[in-house]
Each structure stands twice: as structure tokens, then as C-alpha cells.
N, C-alpha and C positions, 0 to 999 in steps of 0.2 A: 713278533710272531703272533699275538695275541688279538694286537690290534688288527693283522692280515685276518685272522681266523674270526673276529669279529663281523669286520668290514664283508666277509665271504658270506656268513651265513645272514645279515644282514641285505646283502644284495640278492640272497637266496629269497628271504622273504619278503621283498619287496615286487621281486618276478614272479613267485608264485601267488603274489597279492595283485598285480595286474593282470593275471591270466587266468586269476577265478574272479577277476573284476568281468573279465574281456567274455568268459564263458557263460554268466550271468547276463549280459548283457543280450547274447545270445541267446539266450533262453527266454529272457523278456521278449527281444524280437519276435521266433519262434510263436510264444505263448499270444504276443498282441496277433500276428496273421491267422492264429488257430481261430482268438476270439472273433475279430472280423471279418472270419471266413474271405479275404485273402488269399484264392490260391493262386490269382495270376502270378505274383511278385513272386513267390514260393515255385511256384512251376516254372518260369523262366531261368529261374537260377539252377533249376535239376537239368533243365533242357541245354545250358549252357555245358555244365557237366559232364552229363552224358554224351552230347556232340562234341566237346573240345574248342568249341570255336562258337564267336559271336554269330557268322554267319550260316553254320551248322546249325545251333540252336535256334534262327533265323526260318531256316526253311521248315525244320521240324514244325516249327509253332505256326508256321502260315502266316508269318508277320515281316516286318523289313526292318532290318540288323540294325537302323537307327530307335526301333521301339525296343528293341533288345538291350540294346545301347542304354537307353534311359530306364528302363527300370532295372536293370543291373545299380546303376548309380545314384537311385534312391534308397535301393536297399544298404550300399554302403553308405552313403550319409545317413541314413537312423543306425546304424553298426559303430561309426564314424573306426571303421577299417575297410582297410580293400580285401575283396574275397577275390578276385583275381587278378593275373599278370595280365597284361595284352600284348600279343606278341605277335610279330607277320604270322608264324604258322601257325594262330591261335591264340588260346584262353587257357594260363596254365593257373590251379587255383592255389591261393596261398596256405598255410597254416590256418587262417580265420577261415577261410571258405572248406579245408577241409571239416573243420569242428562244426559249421553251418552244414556241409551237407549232409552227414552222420544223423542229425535230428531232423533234418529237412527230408530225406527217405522215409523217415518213421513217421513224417507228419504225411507226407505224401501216400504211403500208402493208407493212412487212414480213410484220406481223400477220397481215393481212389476206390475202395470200399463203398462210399458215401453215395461216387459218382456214378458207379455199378447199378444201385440201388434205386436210387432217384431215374436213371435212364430205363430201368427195367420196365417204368410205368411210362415213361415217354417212347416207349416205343409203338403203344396202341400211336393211331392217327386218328385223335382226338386230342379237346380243350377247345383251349382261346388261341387263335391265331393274330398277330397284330404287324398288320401291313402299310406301310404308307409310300406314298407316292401323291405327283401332281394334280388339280381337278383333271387338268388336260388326257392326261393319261387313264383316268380311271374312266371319263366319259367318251373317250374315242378310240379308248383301244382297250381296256383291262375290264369293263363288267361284265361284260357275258363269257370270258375266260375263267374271270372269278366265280359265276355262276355255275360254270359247267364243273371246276374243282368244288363248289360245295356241295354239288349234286355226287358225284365221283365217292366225297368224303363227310357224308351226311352227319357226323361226330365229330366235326371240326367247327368251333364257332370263329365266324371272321370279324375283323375289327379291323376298317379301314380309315387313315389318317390320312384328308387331302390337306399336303400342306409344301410352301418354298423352303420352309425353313429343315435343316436338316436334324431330325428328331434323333438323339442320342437313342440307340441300341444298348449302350453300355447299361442305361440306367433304366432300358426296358421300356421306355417308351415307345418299341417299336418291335422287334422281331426280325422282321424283313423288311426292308429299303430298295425299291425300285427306282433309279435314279441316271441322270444323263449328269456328268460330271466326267474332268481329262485324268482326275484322279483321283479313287476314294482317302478318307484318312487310314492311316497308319493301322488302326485300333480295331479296322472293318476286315472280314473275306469274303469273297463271292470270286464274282465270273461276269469279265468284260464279255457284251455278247456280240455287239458290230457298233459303227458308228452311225448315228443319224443324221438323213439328210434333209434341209429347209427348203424352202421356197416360198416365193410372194401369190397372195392369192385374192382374190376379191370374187362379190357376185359376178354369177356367167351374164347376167345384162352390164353390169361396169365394164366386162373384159368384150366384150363386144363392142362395145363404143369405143374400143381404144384402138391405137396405129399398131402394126408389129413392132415389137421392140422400142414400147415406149418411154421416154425421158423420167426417169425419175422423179429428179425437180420437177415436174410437172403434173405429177399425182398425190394424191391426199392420202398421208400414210398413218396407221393406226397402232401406237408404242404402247410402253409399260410406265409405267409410276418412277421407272428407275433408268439414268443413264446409261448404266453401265448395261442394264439390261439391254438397251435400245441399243445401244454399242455390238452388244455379239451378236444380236439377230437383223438387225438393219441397216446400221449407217457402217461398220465394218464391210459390207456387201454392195452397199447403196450410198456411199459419202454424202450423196445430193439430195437424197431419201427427205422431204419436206414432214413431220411429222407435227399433226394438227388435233390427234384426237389420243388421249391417255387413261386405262386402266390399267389394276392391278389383279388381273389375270388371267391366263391365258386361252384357258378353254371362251372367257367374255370377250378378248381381242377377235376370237375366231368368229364370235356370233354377233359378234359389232358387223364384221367384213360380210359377212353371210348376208345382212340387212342393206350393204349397199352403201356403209357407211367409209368405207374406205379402202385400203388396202393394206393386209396384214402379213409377216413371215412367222409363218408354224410350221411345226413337224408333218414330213411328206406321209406320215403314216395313218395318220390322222383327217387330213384335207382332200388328198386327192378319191379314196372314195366315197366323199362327200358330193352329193351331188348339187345342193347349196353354193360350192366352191368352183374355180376353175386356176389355172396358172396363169396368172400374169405375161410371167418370160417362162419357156419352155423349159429351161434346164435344172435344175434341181440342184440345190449348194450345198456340197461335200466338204468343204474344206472349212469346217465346222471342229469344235472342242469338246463336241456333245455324243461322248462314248457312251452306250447304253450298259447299265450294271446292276446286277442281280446281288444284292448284300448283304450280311447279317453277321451278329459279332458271333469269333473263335467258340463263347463258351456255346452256344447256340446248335453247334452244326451236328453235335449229337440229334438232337430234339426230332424225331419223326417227323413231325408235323412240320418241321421247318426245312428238316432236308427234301421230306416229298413235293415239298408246296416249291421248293426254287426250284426241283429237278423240272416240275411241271410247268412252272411258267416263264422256266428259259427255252423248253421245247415251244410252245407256243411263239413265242418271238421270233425264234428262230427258222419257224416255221416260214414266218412271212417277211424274212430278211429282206426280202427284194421291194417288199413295199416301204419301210422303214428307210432305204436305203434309197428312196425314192426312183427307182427302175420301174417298177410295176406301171405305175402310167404310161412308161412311153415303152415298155414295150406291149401296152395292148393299144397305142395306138399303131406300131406297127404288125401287130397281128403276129406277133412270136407266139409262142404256144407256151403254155404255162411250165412246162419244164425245164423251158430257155429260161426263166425267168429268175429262179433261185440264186 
């Protein structure tokens, strides 16, 4: 009996020696996202909570239930416990996850205090604004947009980044993302606004030398530095598509063509009222991958300056859907009326 009575309170303190291991552990966690300010990982696991379900917690956060998915299971690999079950009807949370959320509330409302605070002053429509997007874009359709919003927001300073490469928002290199892509990452929110339409364009003395509905293979076409690139804007459309002349950008493709120097496919938004430019083939190519998207990360969309600045220059785009969407040429060559046109 003795040895039962031993063996009991010996297994007593062995459980309550890994459950002040386990609660410690905890607390370091805790304590490391306080230090490195951290609160995505920390907010997704409340937003799980509080919705009952990965995909509940999915919509709350404006994110897709496989980013949910994963920092969920980062959090438990540094725990090395599961904070919840997963289950068809949901996310039920364990013993660890209840002791996780108990301090994760108290860290959270700190937060929240913090984030009250800090927002009180971002709600003027001022600072630094940091936009990027393509040369293409800012010189044949966004600077005098951008102009008229700094005139609009005289307290706003802009910072524009022309660049292909897609500049992490996470790490603040950017703000807002104005970008043609079928799908943003996981990590981004905005607002797909329509899709854009291409077409082949050359000087109006090139296109007047030519037949209707000229042979491909038999014009001199002007690509990018990059296959793949030449893939979804040309030869995907033009198989025969002869390509003779290469740089790497696109607003310089369009002003190679301008000069006569070939024939190039850019966006209809951009080219057609160009009067440098003319259409090749008349029809304009939809059945493109190039959704136009207004972006900027989750923590971001408080910020004044960044909510006001996408409200305004998704109106503007949208404004001239029809030309983006490459309708605007042909219906003022057939003399529709500008309200047919949207």
C-alpha cells in the first residue's frame, strides 16, 4: 500500500511538473510575441477562438484559411503542443490552447490599446505614402491621377517604386501595390477591379503599309528580356509571332513600336489613346491572366492615408473600365456615345 501511495504522489508530481513545465513554456511564448511585437501569430489564434473554425477565423482576418492553417502550426511547433482539435464542424481548442488563450486576451488587449492609439494619429491624411507599381502604369495611366490625389491631399508625401519585381508590403517596402496578377499572395488584401485587355500595336505609318489581317510570321515583333514574359503577351496569342528586337521594359517596348521599330502587345489602356500607336488587328485580347488589383497588407488597412488613397484610385480605374478593357476604341469608332461605353 505504501509503495501505491508512493508511486501516486510521485506520479502526482511528475504531472504537475510537466504542466508547470507546459505553462512556462507558455509564457515564454507569450512573453517572446510581446517582445517582438508579434501580433499577427497572437491575433490569428484569438480570431480562431473567437470564430470556432479555421475558415470563420479565415474571413474575419481577410486572409485564406490555408494562411490560417499555417500560422496556426507554427505557433504549435514553438509550444511543441496542439492548441486545437480540427474537426468537420470546426476548431475545438485543447487544454494548451485554453491556457494560451487566457494570456493571449490579456496580451491582446494590450494590443489593442496600442493599436487605438497609434491609429488615433493615422487618421489625419498625412505622412509618407509608398506606392509601387510598373514604369508602364505610372507613365500611361497613374501620374496625373497621382497628381490630382496630392493636390486633393496636400499632407500626404508620395513615394513611388517603378518596379517588376514584387516589393514585400509585409516588410514595408511598399504600402500600396498596384499590380496585374490571376492571383495576389495569401499575405495581401485589396480589390480585384476588372481584367485587362492587350493588343498588337505598331506606328500608324507601319500599320498602313500592311494588308488586313496580316500574317504574323511576317512582321517584326518587339519582346522582353524574358520567355516566359514573351509567352503570355505574344506568342500564347501569336504562335508565329517572329520576335527580332528585346528589352526589359515595357513602357521602352511601347516606345521602340512608337518609332517604327516594330510591333509590340501592351495594355489597351495605355496604347490606344496614344496617338503614336494604332492597332495592328482590330480586336483587342481578353482572354488574358492579367486581373487588375488594388493591394496592401491586413495591418495596413486602418491607416488613413492608405484606405483613402485605394478608395481613390480604384475609383479612378474604374472610372475607365472600358478603356482598360479595351472597348473604348471600337466603340468610338463606331460612334456609341460615351455612356454605352462603361
Amino acid at each position: 500500500m505504501g509503495d501505491l501511495a508512493t508511486l501516486a504522489v510521485a506520479s502526482h508530481t511528475t504531472l504537475d511538473s510537466v504542466n508547470l513545465d507546459f505553462k512556462r513554456r507558455i509564457r515564454i511564448l507569450v512573453m517572446q510575441i510581446w517582445m517582438a511585437m508579434n501580433w499577427d501569430d497572437l491575433h490569428v489564434f484569438l480570431e480562431i477562438a473567437r470564430a470556432g473554425s479555421l475558415s470563420g477565423a479565415a474571413r474575419r482576418l481577410g486572409v485564406s484559411q490555408s494562411t490560417v492553417s499555417r500560422r496556426l502550426a507554427t505557433m504549435e511547433a514553438s509550444l511543441g503542443v496542439r492548441l486545437c482539435n480540427r474537426r468537420v464542424g470546426g476548431a475545438l481548442l485543447t487544454a494548451a490552447g485554453e491556457e494560451l488563450l487566457e494570456q493571449a486576451e490579456e496580451i491582446g488587449d494590450a494590443f489593442d490599446l496600442i493599436e487605438r492609439r497609434i491609429a488615433g494619429r493615422d487618421r489625419r491624411l498625412s505622412g509618407r505614402l509608398r506606392v509601387t507599381c510598373t514604369d508602364n502604369f505610372l507613365n500611361r495611366y497613374l501620374a496625373p491621377h497621382l497628381a490630382d490625389f496630392a493636390r486633393t491631399h496636400p499632407e500626404i508625401d508620395l513615394e513611388i517604386s517603378t518596379s517588376y519585381q514584387h516589393l514585400s508590403l509585409a516588410r514595408r517596402e511598399a504600402d500600396v501595390a498596384i499590380r496585374t496578377t490571376p492571383g495576389p499572395p495569401d499575405t495581401l488584401v485589396g480589390r480585384r477591379l476588372f481584367r485587362c485587355a492587350l493588343a498588337a500595336y505598331a506606328s500608324p505609318e507601319m500599320v498602313a503599309d500592311l494588308p488586313p489581317d496580316p500574317d504574323p510570321a511576317r512582321l517584326t515583333w518587339i519582346g522582353w528580356s524574358s520567355e516566359a514574359y514573351n509567352r503570355l503577351m505574344i506568342t500564347n496569342h501569336f504562335p508565329t509571332a517572329n520576335i527580332r528586337h528585346w528589352c526589359n521594359s515595357q513602357h521602352d517596348i511601347v516606345t521602340m513600336a512608337r518609332a517604327g521599330l516594330g510591333v509590340a502587345v501592351t495594355g489597351c489602356f495605355g496604347a490606344d489613346p496614344d496617338p503614336g500607336l494604332a492597332r495592328v488587328y482590330p480586336e483587342a485580347i481578353t482572354d488574358t491572366s492579367m486581373d487588375l488589383w488594388v493591394l496592401t497588407h491586413p495591418d495596413l488597412m486602418r491607416v488613413a492615408r492608405v484606405r483613402g488613397f485605394t478608395a481613390f484610385i480604384a475609383e479612378k480605374f474604374l472610372a475607365d473600365r472600358d478603356l482598360f478593357e479595351g472597348r473604348r476604341a471600337a466603340a468610338a469608332q463606331t460612334g456609341a456615345p460615351a455612356a454605352e461605353r462603361g
